[in-house]
N, C-alpha and C positions, 0 to 999 in steps of 0.2 A: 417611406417606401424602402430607404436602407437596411431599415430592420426586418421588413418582411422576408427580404434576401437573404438576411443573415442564417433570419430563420430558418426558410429551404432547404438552405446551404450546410446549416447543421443536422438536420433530420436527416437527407439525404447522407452526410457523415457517419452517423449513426446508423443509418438503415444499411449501408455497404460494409461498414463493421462487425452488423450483425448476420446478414448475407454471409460473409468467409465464414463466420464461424460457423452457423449452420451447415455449414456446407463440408464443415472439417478442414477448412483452409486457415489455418492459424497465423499462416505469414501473410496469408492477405489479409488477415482481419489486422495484424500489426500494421504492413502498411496504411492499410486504411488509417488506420491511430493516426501511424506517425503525420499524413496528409490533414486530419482533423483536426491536428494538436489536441492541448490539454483541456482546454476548456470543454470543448467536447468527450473528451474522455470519461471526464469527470464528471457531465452529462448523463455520461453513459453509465457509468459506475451506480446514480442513484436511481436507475431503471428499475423495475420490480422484475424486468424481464430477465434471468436468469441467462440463457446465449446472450445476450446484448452486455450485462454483466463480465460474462467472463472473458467474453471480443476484448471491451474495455480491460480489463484486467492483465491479458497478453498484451496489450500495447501499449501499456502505461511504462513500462521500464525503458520502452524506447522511445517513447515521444520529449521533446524538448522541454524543460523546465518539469522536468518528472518529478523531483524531489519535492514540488507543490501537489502531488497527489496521495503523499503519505497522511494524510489527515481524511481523504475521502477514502483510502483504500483501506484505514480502518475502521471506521465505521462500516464498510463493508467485513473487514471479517470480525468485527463483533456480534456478526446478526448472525440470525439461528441457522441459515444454510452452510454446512460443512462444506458441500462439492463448490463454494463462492467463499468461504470462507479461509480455508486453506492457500488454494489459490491467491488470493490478495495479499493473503501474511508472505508468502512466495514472491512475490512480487515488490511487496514491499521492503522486504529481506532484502534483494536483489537494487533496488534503488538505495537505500543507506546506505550498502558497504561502499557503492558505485559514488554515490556524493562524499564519503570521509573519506576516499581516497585521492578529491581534487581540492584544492581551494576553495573557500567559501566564496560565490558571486557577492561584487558586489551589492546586487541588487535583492541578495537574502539577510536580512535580518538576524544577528543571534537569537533573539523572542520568536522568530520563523522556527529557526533549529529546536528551541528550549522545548515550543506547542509539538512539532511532529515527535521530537523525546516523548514527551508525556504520552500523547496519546496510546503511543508502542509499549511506553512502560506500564502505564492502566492495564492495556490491554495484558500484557506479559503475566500480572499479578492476579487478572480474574480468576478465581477456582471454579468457575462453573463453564470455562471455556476447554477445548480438548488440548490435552499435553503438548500434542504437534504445534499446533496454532500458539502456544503460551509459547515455547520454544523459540519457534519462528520471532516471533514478537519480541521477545529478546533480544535476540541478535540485532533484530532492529534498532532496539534502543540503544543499546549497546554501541550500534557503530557510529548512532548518532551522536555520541554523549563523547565528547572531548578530550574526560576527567577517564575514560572507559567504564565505567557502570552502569549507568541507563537507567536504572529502577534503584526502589529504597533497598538496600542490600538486608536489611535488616526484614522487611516484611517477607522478602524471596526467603531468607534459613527459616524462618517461621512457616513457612507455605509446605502445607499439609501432604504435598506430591513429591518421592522422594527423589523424584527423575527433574524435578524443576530447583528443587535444593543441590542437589548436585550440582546443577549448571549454574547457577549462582555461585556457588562455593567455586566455582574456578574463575568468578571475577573479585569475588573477594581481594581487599591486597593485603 
């Protein structure tokens, strides 16, 4: 019976998430996050529904243990929607620099930090994704990464876009 509650409890999270945002109330669709937490968020994030999506995606920079959503919020902007995809790189952006500016928690793992790296750096090095989004993605990797690189420095000078070799070449040392 616990879990039927749980369930409720989440849908109903989700469904007032996506309510703000429909509604063009983006701080309530945040609050709503921040009240759902993450695990709902991150619910939300693999929705097909687009508003429900982007609720999630406003709220993930402020909900608690956000830095566990850099691995859902890029495979969201690896997927073919730009107006969802930006957005998350946004957000995700926004959560990296916010995590390598504190202490690592305890309770993160370096192999936690190493996965959310990679992800952002794949994502950083696709050519077939938009320069914003590769960009964005970058910066991600980058704040995650310790060493300050993020990605293979060698494949970004090789990378065909001369606006993404640029930005590379200024993490070069």
């Amino acid at each position: 019976m616990a879990w039927l509650q749980i369930l409720v409890l989440g849908a109903a999270g989700v469904a007032a998430m996506r309510a703000a945002m429909e509604r063009g109330d983006v701080d309530e669709a945040v609050r709503q996050g921040v009240i759902a937490g993450p695990a709902l968020v991150e619910r939300a994030l693999r929705s097909p529904d687009r508003t429900t999506q982007l609720a999630a995606i406003a709220a993930a920079p402020s909900v608690e243990d956000r830095a566990e959503l850099l691995v859902p919020l890029a495979r969201v902007a690896a997927g073919p929607d730009r107006q969802v995809a930006i957005p998350a790189a946004i957000a995700a952006r926004r959560i990296a620099i916010d995590f390598a500016k504190r202490d690592r928690p305890d309770d993160i793992a370096p192999d936690d930090v190493a996965t959310w790296r990679a992800a952002w750096g794949q994502l950083a090095l696709r050519g077939d994704r938009w320069i914003e989004l590769r960009l964005l993605a970058l910066d991600a990797a980058v704040a995650l990464d310790p060493a300050g690189h993020g990605i293979d420095l060698a494949a970004g000078r090789a990378d065909p876009d001369p606006e993404f070799q640029r930005a590379v070449a200024t993490l070069a040392p």
